[in-house]
C-alpha positions in Angstrom: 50.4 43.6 48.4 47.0 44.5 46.7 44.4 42.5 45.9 45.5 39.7 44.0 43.1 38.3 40.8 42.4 34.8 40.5 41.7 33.7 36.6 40.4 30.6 36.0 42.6 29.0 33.1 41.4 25.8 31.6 43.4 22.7 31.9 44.9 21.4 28.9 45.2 17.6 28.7 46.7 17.1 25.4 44.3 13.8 24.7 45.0 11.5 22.1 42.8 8.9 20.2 42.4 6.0 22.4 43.4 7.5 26.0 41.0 6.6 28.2 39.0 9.3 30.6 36.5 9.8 33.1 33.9 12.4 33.0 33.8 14.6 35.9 31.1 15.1 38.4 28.1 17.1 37.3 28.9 19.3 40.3 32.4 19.5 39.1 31.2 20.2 35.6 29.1 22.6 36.8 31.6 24.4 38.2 33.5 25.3 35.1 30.2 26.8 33.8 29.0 30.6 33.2 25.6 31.6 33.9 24.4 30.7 30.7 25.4 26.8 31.3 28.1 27.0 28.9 32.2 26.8 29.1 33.2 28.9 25.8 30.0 29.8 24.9 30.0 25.8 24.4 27.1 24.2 26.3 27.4 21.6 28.5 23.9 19.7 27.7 20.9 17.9 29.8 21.6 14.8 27.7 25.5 14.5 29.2 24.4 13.9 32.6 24.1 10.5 32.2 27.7 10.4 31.5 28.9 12.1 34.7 31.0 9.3 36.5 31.8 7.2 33.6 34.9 6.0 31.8 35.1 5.9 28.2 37.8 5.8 25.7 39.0 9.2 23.4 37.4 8.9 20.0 38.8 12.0 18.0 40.6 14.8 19.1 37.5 17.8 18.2 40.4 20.6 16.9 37.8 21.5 13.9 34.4 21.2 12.9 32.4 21.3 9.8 30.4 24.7 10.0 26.8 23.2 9.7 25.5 26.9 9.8 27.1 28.5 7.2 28.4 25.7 5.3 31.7 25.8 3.0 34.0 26.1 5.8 35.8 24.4 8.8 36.4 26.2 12.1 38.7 26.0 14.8 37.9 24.3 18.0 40.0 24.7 21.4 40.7 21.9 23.9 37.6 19.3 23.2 37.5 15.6 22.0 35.1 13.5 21.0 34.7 10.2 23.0 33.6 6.8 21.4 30.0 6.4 20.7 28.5 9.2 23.1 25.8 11.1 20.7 23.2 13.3 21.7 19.6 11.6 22.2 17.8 14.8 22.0 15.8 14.2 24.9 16.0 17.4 26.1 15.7 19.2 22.7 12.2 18.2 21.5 13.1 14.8 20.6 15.7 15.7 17.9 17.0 12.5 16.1 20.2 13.9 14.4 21.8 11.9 16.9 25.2 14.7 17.3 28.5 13.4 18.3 28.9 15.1 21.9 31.4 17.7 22.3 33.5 17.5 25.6 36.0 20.1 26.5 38.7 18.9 28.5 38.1 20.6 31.6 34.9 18.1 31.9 37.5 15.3 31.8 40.7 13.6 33.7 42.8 11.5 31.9 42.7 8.0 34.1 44.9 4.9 32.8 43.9 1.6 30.7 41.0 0.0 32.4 43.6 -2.9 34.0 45.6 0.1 35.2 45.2 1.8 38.6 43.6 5.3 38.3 44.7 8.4 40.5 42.0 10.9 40.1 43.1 14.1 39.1 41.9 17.4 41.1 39.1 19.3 40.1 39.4 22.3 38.0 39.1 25.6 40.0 36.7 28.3 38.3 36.1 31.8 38.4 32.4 30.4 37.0 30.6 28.7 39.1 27.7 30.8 38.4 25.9 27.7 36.7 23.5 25.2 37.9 21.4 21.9 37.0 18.6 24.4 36.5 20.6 26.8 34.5 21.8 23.5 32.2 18.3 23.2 32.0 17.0 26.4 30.7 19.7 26.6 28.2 18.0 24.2 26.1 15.6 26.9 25.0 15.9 30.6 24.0 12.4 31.3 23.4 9.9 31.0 21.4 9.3 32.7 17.5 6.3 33.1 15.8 5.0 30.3 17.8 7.1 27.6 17.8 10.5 26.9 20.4 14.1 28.0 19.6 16.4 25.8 20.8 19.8 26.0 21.8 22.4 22.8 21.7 26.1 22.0 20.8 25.3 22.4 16.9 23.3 25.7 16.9 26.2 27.2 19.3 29.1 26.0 17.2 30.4 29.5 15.5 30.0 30.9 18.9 32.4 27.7 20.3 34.6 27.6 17.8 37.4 30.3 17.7 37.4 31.2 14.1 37.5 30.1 10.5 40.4 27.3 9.6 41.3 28.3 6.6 42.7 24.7 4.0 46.3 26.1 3.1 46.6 26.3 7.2 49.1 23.2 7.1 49.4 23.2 11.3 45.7 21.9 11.5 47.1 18.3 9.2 50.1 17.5 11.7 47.6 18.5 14.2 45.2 15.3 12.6 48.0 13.2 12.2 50.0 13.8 15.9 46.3 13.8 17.5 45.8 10.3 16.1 42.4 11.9 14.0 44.5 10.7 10.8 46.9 8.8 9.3 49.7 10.6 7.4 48.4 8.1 4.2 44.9 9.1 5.0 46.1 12.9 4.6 48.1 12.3 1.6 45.1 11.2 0.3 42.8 13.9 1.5 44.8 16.2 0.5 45.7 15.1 -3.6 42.1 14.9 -4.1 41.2 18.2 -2.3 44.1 20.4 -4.6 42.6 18.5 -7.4 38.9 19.2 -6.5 40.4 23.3 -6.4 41.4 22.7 -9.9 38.3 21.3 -10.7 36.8 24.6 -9.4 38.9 26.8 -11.1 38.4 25.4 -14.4 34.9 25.1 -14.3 34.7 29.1 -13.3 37.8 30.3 -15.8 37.1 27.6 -18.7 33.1 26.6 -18.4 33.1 25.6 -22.0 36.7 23.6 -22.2 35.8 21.7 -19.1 39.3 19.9 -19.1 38.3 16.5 -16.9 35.1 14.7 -16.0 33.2 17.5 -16.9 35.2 20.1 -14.4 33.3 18.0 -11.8 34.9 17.3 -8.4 36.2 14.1 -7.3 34.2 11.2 -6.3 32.6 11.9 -9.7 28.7 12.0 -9.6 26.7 12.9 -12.2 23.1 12.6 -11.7 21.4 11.5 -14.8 17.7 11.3 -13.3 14.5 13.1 -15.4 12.2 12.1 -12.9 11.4 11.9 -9.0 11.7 8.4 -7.8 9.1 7.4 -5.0 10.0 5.5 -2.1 8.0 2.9 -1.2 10.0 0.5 1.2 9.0 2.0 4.4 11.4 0.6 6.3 12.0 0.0 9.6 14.3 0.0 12.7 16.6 -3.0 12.8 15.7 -4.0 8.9 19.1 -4.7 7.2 19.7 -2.8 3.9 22.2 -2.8 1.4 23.2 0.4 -0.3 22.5 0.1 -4.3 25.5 0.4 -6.4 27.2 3.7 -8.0 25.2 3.7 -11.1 22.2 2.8 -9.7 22.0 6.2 -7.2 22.9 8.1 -9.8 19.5 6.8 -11.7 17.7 8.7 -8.4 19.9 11.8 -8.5 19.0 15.0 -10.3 21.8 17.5 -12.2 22.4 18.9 -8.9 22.9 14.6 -7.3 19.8 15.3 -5.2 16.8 13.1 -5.1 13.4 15.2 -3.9 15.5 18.0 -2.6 18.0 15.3 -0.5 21.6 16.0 -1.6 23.7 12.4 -1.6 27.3 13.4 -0.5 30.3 11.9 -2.0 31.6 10.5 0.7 28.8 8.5 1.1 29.9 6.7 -2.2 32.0 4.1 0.5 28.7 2.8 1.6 27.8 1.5 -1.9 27.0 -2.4 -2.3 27.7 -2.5 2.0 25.2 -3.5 4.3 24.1 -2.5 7.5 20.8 -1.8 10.2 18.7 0.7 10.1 19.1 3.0 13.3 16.0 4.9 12.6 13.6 6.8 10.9 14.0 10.5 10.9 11.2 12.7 11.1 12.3 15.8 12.9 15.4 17.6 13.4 16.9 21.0 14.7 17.9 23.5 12.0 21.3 24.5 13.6 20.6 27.9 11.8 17.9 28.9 13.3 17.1 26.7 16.3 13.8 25.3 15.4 12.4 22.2 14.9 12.3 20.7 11.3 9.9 18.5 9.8 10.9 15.9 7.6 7.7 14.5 5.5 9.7 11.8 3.6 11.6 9.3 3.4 15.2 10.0 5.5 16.9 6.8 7.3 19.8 6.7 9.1 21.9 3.7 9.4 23.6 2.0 11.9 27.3 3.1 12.0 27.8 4.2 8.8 28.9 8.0 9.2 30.7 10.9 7.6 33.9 10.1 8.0 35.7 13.5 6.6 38.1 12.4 4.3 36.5 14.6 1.6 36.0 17.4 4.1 39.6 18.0 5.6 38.9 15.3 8.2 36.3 16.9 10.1 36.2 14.8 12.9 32.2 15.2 13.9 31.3 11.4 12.1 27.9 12.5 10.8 25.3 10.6 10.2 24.3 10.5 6.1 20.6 11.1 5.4 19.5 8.3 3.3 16.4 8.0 0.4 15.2 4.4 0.2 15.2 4.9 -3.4 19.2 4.5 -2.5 18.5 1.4 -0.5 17.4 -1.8 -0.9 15.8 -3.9 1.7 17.8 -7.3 2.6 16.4 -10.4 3.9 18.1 -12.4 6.7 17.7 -16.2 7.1 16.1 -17.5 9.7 19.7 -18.9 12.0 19.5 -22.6 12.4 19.5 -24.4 15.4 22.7 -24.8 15.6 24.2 -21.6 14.9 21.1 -20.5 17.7 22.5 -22.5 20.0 26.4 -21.3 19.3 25.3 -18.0 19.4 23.2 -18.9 23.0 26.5 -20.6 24.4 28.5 -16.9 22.8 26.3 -15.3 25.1 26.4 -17.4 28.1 30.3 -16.4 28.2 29.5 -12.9 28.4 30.5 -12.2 25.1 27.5 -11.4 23.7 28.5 -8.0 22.5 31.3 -8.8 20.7 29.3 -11.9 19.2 26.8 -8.4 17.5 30.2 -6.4 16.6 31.6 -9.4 14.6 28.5 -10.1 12.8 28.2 -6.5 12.3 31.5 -6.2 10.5 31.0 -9.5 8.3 27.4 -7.2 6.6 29.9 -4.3 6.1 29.3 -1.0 7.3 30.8 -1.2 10.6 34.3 -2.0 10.0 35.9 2.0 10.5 32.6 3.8 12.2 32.0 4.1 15.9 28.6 3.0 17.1 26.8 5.5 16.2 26.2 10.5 14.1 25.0 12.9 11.4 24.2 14.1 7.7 26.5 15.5 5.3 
């Protein structure tokens, strides 16, 4: 016989929302790797490590993204999930706060049972790669450096290259796909879908008819039309942990200009849900990676991110990557907590004692608003 060719093929686990896997060993992960750290020309990131070992449950099935690069389209994406609440700290990329939802392809992963289950570990994918190591994962954080400051390479900026191509919205396979993956509901897609066709109408009127605009203006749905003259200051300065309430409808649209931006920050429809909810604020953002072009951005005003209340994709063919919204404080308004009494303290203390302190934070979460269908914690729209 002649020499016989050993091609390394992927494992295809099939996940669902809500299965429960482990991630592999670094070493194993490694493995699975090219020389340039990466397992489809997606990278497997510093700021996963920590992960390595761990059991967490399935979040979304990652069959599409939102192109962040070129914007306007979705893109195919091959054997990756997203698992609950694991975003990228940035760490390793200059401090970067957009706080990503993590990509993981499924060779990084085994499917294991519920956690009251016994688990029988599955075996670890063989590679033709194995050219990679810590060091390499390393390195590929950076590219270089261009007119002075450091290009960086992540998840985000790699995307087109990870993603197999363009996912084009009359492709109907990619909505059973959301609905059989568990990403949707088949009400939830009804639903997506009626207001996309009639956001294409929109579209086409607006371009055919300018001046017989037929409804609301030949605006897309959620309707927003920012009736602002001037730029509104911020002046809140808020902080970490403060809770906030987003303003009402009509009042963001006092902040927005004709083009529903307020100083150059564009408020997305689908962060219309948010309105009159409450929630924490996660953090300040002051510096983020341009996925375009790999270097750092500085972000001189105002822009808060709040705890748990994402993208969710419903206006954006249910793009599972549950961004995190940019918000102007001209948007928010600050909310003040009473001080607990001394009884609920002492409830809460006897909560906690019970080792149910967690879920003692989720419910009281929930009851502010915000929290009830977001994980944790991602990104802007």
């Amino acid at each position: 016989m002649g020499s016989e060719v050993c091609s390394y093929v992927e494992p295809v686990l099939n996940l669902r929302v809500g299965e429960f896997v482990e991630v592999r060993t670094e070493q194993e992960i490694l493995s699975t790797l090219d020389e340039r750290g990466a397992l489809e020309s997606l990278p497997f990131m510093p700021e996963m490590r920590r992960f390595c070992g761990k059991r967490f449950r399935v979040y979304r099935r990652a069959d599409k993204a939102c192109d962040t690069i070129d914007w306007g389209v979705l893109r195919r994406m091959e054997n990756a999930v997203h698992l609950e609440g694991l975003r990228c700290d940035g760490q390793a990329h200059g401090g970067c706060q957009a706080g990503c939802l993590v990509y993981w392809k499924e060779a990084w992963l085994k499917r294991v049972p519920a956690p009251a289950e016994t688990a029988v570990a599955a075996p670890a994918p063989q590679s033709e790669n194995g050219r990679a190591t810590s060091e390499t994962v390393d390195r590929a954080t950076r590219k270089g450096v261009e007119d002075g400051e450091t290009v960086y390479s992540c998840q985000a900026t790699e995307l087109v290259r990870a993603t197999t191509a363009e996912l084009p919205w009359w492709n109907a396979a990619q909505y059973v796909r959301d609905i059989r993956s568990g990403n949707a509901t088949p009400g939830r897609v009804v639903r997506g879908l009626a207001i996309g066709f009639f956001n294409k109408f929109q579209k086409v009127n607006a371009r055919v008819l300018p001046q017989l605009p037929l409804i609301g203006g030949a605006n897309e749905y959620p309707f927003l039309n920012g009736r602002s003259t001037t730029s509104p200051g911020n002046g809140l300065n808020l902080q970490p942990g403060e809770m906030v309430e987003v303003k009402t409808k009509d009042e963001i649209l006092e902040t927005l200009d004709e083009r529903d931006r307020t100083r150059g920050l564009r408020f997305d429809r689908e962060m219309l849900r948010y309105c009159g909810r409450r929630g924490r604020v996660l953090r300040r953002v002051d510096h983020i990676i341009d996925e375009k072009t790999g270097k750092m951005l500085a972000i001189n005003s105002d822009c808060i991110i709040i705890d748990g209340f994402i993208c969710t994709g419903d206006l954006h063919r249910f793009c599972p990557r549950s961004i995190f919204p940019y918000w102007r404080e001209s948007w928010l308004k600050r909310v003040d907590e009473p001080a607990p009494s001394m009884a609920s303290s002492s409830a809460t203390s006897r909560v906690a004692t019970g080792g149910e302190a967690v879920r003692a934070r989720e419910d009281s979460r929930e009851s502010a608003g915000g929290h009830a269908d977001a994980p944790p914690a991602g990104r802007a729209s």
